[in-house]
N, C-alpha and C positions, 0 to 999 in steps of 0.2 A: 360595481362588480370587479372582485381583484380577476387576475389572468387566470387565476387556476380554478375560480366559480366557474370562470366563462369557459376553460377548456371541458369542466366536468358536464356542464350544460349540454355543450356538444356530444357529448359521449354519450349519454343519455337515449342519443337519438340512432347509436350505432347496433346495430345486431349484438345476438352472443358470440357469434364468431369475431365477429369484428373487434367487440371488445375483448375474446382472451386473444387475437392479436396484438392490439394495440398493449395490450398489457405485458407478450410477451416481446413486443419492441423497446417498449419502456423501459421493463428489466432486463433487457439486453444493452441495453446506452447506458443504462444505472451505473449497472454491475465493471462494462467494459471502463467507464470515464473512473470509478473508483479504485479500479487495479491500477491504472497509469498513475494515479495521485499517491495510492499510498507506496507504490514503487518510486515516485519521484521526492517523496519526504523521506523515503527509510535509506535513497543515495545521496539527498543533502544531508541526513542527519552524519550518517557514518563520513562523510567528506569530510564535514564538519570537525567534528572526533579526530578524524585522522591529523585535520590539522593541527588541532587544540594541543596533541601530544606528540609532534615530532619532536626529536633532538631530547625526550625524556627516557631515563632507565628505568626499564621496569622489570631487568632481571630480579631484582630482588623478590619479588612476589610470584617468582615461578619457581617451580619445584625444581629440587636441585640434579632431578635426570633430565630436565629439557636447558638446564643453563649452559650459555654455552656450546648449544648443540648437542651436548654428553648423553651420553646414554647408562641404565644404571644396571645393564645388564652385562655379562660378563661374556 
């Protein structure tokens, strides 16, 4: 029996109260551990990035009212 036969076995034998707790603890660990994760891959990836492209110009491919600082209004 893998771990998670054995934990549903268990469960089985829990109230209905018990189990929409245990389900709303569940989805509360889920949900919290998956926000730290994808918040900690979306600040390697842009770290990443960041580094990839120092010391590169990339004026060129901006419009020509933000080159420079300028502005295109008068």
């Amino acid at each position: 029996m893998t771990k998670l036969e054995a934990i549903l076995e268990q469960a089985k034998g829990l109230s209905r109260f018990e189990l929409e707790d245990l389900l709303r603890e569940l989805s509360a660990y889920a949900l919290d551990n998956r926000a730290d994760d994808e918040a900690d891959v979306g600040k390697r990836g842009l770290n990443a990035w960041t580094e990839s492209t120092k010391g590169e110009d990339w004026s060129a491919y901006y419009p020509d009212s933000l080159r420079n600082g300028g502005c295109s209004h008068p």
